[in-house]
C-alpha positions in Angstrom: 9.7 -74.8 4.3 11.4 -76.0 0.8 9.1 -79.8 1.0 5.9 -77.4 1.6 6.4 -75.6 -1.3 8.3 -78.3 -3.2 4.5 -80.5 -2.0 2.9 -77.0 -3.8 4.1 -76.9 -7.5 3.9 -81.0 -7.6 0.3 -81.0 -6.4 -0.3 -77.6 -8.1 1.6 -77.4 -11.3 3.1 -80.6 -12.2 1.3 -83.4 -11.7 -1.8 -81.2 -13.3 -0.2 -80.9 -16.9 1.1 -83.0 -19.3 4.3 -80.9 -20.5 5.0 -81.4 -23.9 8.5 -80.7 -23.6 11.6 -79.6 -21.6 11.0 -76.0 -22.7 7.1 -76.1 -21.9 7.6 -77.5 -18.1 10.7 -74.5 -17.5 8.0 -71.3 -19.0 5.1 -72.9 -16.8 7.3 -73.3 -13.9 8.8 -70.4 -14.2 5.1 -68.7 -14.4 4.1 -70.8 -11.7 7.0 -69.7 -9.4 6.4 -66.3 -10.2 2.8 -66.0 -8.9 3.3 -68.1 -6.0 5.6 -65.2 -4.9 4.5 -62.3 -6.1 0.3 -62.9 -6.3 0.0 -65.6 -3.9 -0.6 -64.9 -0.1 1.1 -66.9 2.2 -0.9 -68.3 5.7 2.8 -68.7 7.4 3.5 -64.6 6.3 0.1 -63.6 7.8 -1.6 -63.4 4.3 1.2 -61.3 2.5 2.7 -62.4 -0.8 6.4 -63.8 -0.2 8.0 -60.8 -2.4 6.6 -58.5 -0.1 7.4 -60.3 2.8 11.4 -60.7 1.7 11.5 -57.2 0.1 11.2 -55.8 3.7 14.6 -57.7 4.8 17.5 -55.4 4.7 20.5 -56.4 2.4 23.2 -58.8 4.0 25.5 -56.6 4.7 28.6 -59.2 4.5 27.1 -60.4 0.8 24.6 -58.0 -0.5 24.5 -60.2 -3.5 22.5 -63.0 -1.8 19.4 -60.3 -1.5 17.3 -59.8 -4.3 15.9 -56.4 -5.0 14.9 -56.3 -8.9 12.3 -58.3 -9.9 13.3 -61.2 -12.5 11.9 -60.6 -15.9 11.0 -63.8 -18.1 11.2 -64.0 -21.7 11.4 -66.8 -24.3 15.0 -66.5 -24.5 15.5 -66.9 -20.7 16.8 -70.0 -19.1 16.4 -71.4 -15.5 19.2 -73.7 -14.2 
Protein backbone atom coordinates (compact mmCIF):
# COMPACT_ATOMS: atom_id res chain seq x y z
CA UNK A 1 0.00 0.00 0.00
CA UNK A 2 2.89 2.67 0.95
CA UNK A 3 4.83 1.97 -2.96
CA UNK A 4 1.15 2.57 -4.53
CA UNK A 5 0.81 5.73 -3.03
CA UNK A 6 4.52 6.49 -2.77
CA UNK A 7 4.07 5.55 -7.13
CA UNK A 8 1.01 8.42 -6.70
CA UNK A 9 2.63 11.70 -5.41
CA UNK A 10 5.93 10.85 -7.73
CA UNK A 11 3.86 10.40 -10.86
CA UNK A 12 1.28 12.98 -9.53
CA UNK A 13 2.99 15.74 -7.70
CA UNK A 14 6.63 15.45 -8.05
CA UNK A 15 7.85 14.70 -11.05
CA UNK A 16 5.08 17.31 -12.53
CA UNK A 17 6.69 20.55 -10.79
CA UNK A 18 9.77 22.02 -10.71
CA UNK A 19 10.01 23.13 -6.91
CA UNK A 20 11.79 26.09 -6.40
CA UNK A 21 12.83 25.32 -3.08
CA UNK A 22 12.78 23.06 0.06
CA UNK A 23 9.90 25.12 1.44
CA UNK A 24 7.80 25.08 -1.95
CA UNK A 25 8.05 21.06 -2.41
CA UNK A 26 6.94 20.61 1.75
CA UNK A 27 3.38 23.37 1.18
CA UNK A 28 2.71 21.38 -2.22
CA UNK A 29 3.23 18.11 -0.59
CA UNK A 30 1.62 18.81 2.22
CA UNK A 31 -1.53 20.10 -0.14
CA UNK A 32 -1.11 17.19 -2.16
CA UNK A 33 -1.28 14.77 0.86
CA UNK A 34 -4.08 16.49 2.12
CA UNK A 35 -6.51 15.93 -0.92
CA UNK A 36 -5.40 12.57 -1.62
CA UNK A 37 -7.01 11.82 1.83
CA UNK A 38 -9.62 13.88 2.38
CA UNK A 39 -11.06 14.67 -1.44
CA UNK A 40 -9.74 11.77 -3.18
CA UNK A 41 -11.75 8.49 -3.47
CA UNK A 42 -9.98 5.44 -3.20
CA UNK A 43 -10.85 2.16 -5.77
CA UNK A 44 -9.30 -0.23 -2.82
CA UNK A 45 -11.97 1.67 -0.09
CA UNK A 46 -14.84 1.15 -2.52
CA UNK A 47 -14.76 4.85 -3.73
CA UNK A 48 -14.66 6.59 -0.22
CA UNK A 49 -11.98 9.16 0.67
CA UNK A 50 -9.25 7.55 3.07
CA UNK A 51 -10.23 10.04 6.00
CA UNK A 52 -13.48 8.64 5.94
CA UNK A 53 -12.54 5.31 5.61
CA UNK A 54 -9.88 5.53 8.85
CA UNK A 55 -12.25 7.89 10.84
CA UNK A 56 -14.67 4.91 11.17
CA UNK A 57 -11.74 2.75 13.01
CA UNK A 58 -12.18 2.79 16.72
CA UNK A 59 -9.25 4.28 18.87
CA UNK A 60 -6.44 1.62 19.86
CA UNK A 61 -7.39 1.06 22.99
CA UNK A 62 -3.66 0.08 24.27
CA UNK A 63 -2.31 3.51 22.46
CA UNK A 64 -5.11 5.85 21.64
CA UNK A 65 -2.37 8.21 20.51
CA UNK A 66 -1.62 6.26 17.33
CA UNK A 67 -5.40 7.17 16.00
CA UNK A 68 -5.93 10.39 14.57
CA UNK A 69 -9.21 12.12 15.16
CA UNK A 70 -8.59 16.06 14.45
CA UNK A 71 -7.93 16.99 11.31
CA UNK A 72 -4.25 18.58 10.76
CA UNK A 73 -4.45 22.21 9.99
CA UNK A 74 -1.57 23.71 7.57
CA UNK A 75 -0.13 27.07 7.80
CA UNK A 76 2.99 28.85 6.62
CA UNK A 77 4.56 28.36 9.87
CA UNK A 78 4.00 24.62 9.96
CA UNK A 79 6.69 22.06 9.39
CA UNK A 80 6.55 18.41 8.23
CA UNK A 81 9.36 16.11 9.33
Amino acid sequence: MVERLWHTVKYEEVYLHAYSDGWDAEINLARFLWRYCHVSPHSTLGGRISHEAYAQIEPCSSRPELTMSEPITFNKNTHLR
